[in-house]
C-alpha positions in Angstrom: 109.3 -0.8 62.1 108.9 0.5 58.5 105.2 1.8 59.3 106.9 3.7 61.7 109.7 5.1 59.5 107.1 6.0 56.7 104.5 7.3 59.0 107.7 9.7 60.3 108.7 10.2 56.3 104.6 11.1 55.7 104.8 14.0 58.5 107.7 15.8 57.8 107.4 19.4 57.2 107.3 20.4 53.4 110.2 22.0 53.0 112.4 19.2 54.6 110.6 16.9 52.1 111.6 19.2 49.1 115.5 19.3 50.6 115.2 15.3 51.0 113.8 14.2 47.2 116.7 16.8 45.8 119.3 15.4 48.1 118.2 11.7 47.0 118.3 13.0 43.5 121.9 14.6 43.6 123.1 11.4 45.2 121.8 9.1 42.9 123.8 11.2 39.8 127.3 10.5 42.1 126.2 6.6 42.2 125.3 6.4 38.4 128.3 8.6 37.3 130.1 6.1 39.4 128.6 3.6 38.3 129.7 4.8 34.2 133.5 5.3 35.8 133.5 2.0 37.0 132.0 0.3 33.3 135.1 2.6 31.8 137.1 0.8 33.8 136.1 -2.6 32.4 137.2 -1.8 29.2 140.3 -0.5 29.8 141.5 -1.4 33.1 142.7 1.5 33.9 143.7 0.6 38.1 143.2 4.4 38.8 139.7 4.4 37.6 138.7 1.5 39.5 139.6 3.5 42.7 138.0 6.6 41.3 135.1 4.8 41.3 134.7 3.0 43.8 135.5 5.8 46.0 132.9 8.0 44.5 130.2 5.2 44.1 131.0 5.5 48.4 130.5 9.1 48.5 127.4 8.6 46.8 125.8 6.3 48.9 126.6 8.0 52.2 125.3 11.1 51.1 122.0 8.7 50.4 122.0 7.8 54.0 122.7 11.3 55.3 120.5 13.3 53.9 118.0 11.0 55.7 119.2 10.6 58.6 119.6 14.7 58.6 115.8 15.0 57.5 114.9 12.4 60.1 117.3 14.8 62.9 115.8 17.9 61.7 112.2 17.1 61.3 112.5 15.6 65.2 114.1 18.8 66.4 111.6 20.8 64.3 108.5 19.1 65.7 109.6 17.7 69.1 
């Protein structure tokens, strides 16, 4: 099952590629700046920034997942 999904990751076009690594990228800035909210929050407990964090450490790992399931969509409709 993983050969398969790298194999499918291996044969994408280039330019899906390019628009996955800098969607992965972006994403992974929401999760750490989420990550620095929620430390914040630690030392002041501050309920709001809990939340705020939380919420956004959320957004950033769905955007993880769909920008590759979109690559995976694309690539597929791409290269049927």
């Amino acid at each position: 099952m993983i050969n398969m999904i790298i194999d499918k990751f291996n044969s994408m076009e280039e330019k899906t590629k390019k628009i996955l690594k800098y969607g992965i990228i972006f994403s992974c800035f929401v999760c750490i700046l989420a990550i620095f909210v929620l430390i914040t929050y630690q030392f002041n407990s501050i309920p709001d920034l809990f939340y705020i964090g939380l919420s956004t450490l959320r957004l950033g790992i769905f955007f993880i997942v769909e920008f590759i399931i979109c690559a995976i969509a694309i690539d597929t409709i791409k290269n049927p």
